[in-house]
N, C-alpha and C positions, 0 to 999 in steps of 0.2 A: 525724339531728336532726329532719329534718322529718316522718318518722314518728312520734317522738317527741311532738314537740309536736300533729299532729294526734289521735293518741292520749289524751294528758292534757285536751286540750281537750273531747278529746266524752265525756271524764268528766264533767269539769265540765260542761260540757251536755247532759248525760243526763236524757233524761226524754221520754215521748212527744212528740208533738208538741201535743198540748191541755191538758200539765200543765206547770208549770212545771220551770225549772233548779232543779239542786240539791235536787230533792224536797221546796220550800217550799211548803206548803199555803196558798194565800190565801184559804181561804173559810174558814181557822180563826179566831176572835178571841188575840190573843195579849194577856198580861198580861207575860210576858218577855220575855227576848230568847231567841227560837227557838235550838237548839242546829242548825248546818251541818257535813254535812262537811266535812271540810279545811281550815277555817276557826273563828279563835276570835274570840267576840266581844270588842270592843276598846273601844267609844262608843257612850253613847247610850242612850235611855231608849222602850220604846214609847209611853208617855202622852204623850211631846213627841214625839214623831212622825219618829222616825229611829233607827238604827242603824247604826255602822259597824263591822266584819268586818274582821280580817287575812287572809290566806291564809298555813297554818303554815307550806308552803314555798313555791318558786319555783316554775311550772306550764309547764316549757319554756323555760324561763328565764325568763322572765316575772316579776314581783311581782305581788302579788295584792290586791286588796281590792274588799269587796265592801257597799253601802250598801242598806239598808232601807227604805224611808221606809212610815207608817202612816197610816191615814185612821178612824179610829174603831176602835181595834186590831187591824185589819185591812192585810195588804198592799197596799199599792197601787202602786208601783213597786219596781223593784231596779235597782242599777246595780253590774255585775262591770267594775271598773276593772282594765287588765292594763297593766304600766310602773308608773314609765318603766324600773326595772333591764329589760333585756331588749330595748328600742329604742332605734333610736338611729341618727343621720342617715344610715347609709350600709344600716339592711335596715326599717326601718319600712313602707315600701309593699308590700314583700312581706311581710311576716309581716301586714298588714292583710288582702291579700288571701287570705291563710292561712285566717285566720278568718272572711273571708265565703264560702269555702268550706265550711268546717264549719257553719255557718249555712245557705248556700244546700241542702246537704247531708239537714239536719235541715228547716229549715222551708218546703224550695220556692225558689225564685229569686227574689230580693229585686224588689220592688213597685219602687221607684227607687231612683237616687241622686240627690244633691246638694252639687256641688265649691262652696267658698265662697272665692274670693281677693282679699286685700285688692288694690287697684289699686298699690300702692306694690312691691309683687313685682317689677314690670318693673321698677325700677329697682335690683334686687337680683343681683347675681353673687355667684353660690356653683357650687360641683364637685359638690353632690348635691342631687337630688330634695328630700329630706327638711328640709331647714334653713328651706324656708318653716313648715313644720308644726311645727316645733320653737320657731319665734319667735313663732307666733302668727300667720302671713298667710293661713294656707291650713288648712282643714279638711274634710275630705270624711263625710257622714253616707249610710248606708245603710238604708232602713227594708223592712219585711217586716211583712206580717199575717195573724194566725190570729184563727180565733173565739174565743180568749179573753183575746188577750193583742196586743201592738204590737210589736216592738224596731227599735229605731235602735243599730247599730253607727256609731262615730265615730272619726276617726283626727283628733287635735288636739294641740296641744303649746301649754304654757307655759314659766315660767322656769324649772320644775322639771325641766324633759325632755319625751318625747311620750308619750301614752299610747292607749290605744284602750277606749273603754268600749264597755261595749254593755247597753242602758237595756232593760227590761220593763215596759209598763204596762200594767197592769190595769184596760182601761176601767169595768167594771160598779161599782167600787168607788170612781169618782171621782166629788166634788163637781160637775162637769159633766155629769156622767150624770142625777146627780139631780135639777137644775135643767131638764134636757132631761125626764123624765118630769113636772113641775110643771107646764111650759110646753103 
């Protein structure tokens, strides 16, 4: 299984290290919605400034989707949401750590991390790890950086389940980039 899933995963994160996942071209202008592998598009318009992506199957068990967002029809982040099918209180911190391996793998070893717990945890008994993450008290973000891009991996959970995104931003293409060249 865990070959498996490492497997699927560095498909979906295929691509050197200075271009992006999924062989999304960000320096293209898009009037569509970009056609992705293994993924069909579901929501959303580029001239309002997003997108959101299914994934056609499960990637390890996982659910898949994956959001757009556009800044002059241009990319400017993405965010591949994996969950909640696939987590779930009793392997979510390992299957997180899965994938900051495939990450650390591909991009280098992550710049930092940052655990965030609500204070009210302590006063919570539970038999797993996970059930902070699943309610909401506890989220841990991992960030890494190349020359052309950011990602923050995040393991966080709402009422729906828990999930793990992992965010892409395109600095050269954001509204504070260009305020920074003004100034």
């Amino acid at each position: 299984m865990k070959k498996i899933l490492f497997t699927i995963l560095a498909l979906l994160l295929s691509a050197s290290v200075h271009s992006h996942p999924l062989g999304i071209d960000t320096k293209k202008e898009y009037s569509i919605p970009p056609e992705i592998e293994n993924f069909r598009y579901w929501y959303g318009d580029v001239s309002h400034g997003y997108l959101i992506y299914l994934g056609k199957e499960d990637v390890a068990g996982f659910e898949t989707e994956l959001h757009l967002y556009f800044f002059k029809n241009k990319i400017l982040k993405s965010t591949m949401i994996l969950g909640p099918a696939g987590l779930d209180s009793m392997n979510c911190l390992r299957k997180y750590k899965n994938v900051l391996s495939l990450l650390n793998k591909k991009y280098g070893h992550f710049k930092y991390q940052r655990s965030t717990k609500d204070p009210i945890i302590d006063d919570l008994v539970t038999a797993d790890v996970c059930t902070p993450v699943r309610v909401g008290l506890h989220t841990i973000d991992t960030y890494w950086k190349s020359k052309k891009f950011q990602i923050i991996a995040t393991l966080l959970g709402d009422e729906e389940g828990i999930y793990i995104e992992i965010e892409y931003i395109f600095d050269k293409h954001s509204p504070k980039n260009k305020l920074k060249k003004i100034l």
